[in-house]
C-alpha positions in Angstrom: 2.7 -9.9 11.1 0.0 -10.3 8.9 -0.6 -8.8 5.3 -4.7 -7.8 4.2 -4.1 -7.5 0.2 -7.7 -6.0 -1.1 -8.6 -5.5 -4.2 -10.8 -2.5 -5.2 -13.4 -1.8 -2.7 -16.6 -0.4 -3.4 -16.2 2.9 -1.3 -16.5 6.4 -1.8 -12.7 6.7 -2.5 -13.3 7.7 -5.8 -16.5 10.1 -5.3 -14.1 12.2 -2.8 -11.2 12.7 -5.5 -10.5 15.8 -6.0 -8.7 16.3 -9.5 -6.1 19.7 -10.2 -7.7 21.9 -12.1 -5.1 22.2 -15.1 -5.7 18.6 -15.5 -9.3 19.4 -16.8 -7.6 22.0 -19.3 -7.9 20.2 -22.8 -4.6 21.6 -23.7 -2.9 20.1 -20.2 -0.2 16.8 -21.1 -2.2 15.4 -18.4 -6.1 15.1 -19.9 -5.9 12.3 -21.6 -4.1 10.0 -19.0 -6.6 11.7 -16.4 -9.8 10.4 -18.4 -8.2 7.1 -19.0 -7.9 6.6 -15.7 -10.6 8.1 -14.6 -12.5 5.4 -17.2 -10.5 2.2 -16.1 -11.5 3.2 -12.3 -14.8 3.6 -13.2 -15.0 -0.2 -14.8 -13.4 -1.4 -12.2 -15.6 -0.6 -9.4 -18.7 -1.8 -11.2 -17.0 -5.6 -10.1 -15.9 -3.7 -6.6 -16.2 -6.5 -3.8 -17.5 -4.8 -1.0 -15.9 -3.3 2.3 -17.9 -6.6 4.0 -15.3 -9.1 2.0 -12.7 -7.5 3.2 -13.8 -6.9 7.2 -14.5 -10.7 6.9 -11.0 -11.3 5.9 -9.4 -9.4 8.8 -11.8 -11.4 11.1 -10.5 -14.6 9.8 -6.4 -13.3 10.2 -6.6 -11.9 13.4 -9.1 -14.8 15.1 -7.0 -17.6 13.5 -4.4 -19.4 16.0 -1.6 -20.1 13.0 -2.9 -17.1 10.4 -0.8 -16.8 7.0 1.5 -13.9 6.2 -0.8 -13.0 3.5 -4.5 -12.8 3.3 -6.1 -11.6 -0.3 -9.6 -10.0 -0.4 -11.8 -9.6 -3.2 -12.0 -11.7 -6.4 -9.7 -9.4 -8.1 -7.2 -9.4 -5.8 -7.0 -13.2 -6.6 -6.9 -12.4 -10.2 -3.9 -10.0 -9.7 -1.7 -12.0 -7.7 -2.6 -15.2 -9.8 -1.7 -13.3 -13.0 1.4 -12.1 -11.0 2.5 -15.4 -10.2 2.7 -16.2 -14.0 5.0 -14.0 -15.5 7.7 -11.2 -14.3 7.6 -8.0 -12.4 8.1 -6.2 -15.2 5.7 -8.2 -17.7 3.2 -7.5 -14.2 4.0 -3.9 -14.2 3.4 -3.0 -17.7 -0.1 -5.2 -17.8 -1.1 -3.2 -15.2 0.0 0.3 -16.7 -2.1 -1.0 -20.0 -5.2 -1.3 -17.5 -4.9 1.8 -15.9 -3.5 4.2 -18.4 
């Protein structure tokens, strides 16, 4: 078994969204949490690595005679589990709720 852990990939993931429309409806619970994370998506994909990174990475697992379990791909993805590594699950949780929401 092997693991490919990408970060964000600079695809059309998030040009193809399609969000409900009651979200859009300034008196919905959910606009504000939409456009913050519609805004942290959009910062992060200006630092997106790109699809290449991570089609490299695969090469590397699945041509390698002893490959690791896990196989990060894209700077942030580093970042993350680094950061990860550091303090708690729930510490890691809430960090990343701050960043997204």
């Amino acid at each position: 078994m092997i693991i490919i852990e990408p970060g964000v990939i600079n695809t059309n993931i998030f040009s193809s969204v399609v969000v409900a429309k009651k979200s859009k409806d300034p008196n919905s619970p959910y606009t504000e949490i939409t456009q913050k994370m519609a805004s942290a998506f959009e910062e992060m994909m200006k630092n997106a690595s790109s699809p290449e990174v991570v089609a490299k990475v695969v090469l590397e697992a699945i041509t390698n005679d002893n490959p690791s379990l896990r196989y990060l791909a894209g700077k942030d993805a580093e970042t993350w589990l680094n950061a990860k590594r550091n303090m708690t699950d729930e510490k890691f949780y809430k960090m990343m709720k701050q960043n997204l929401m």
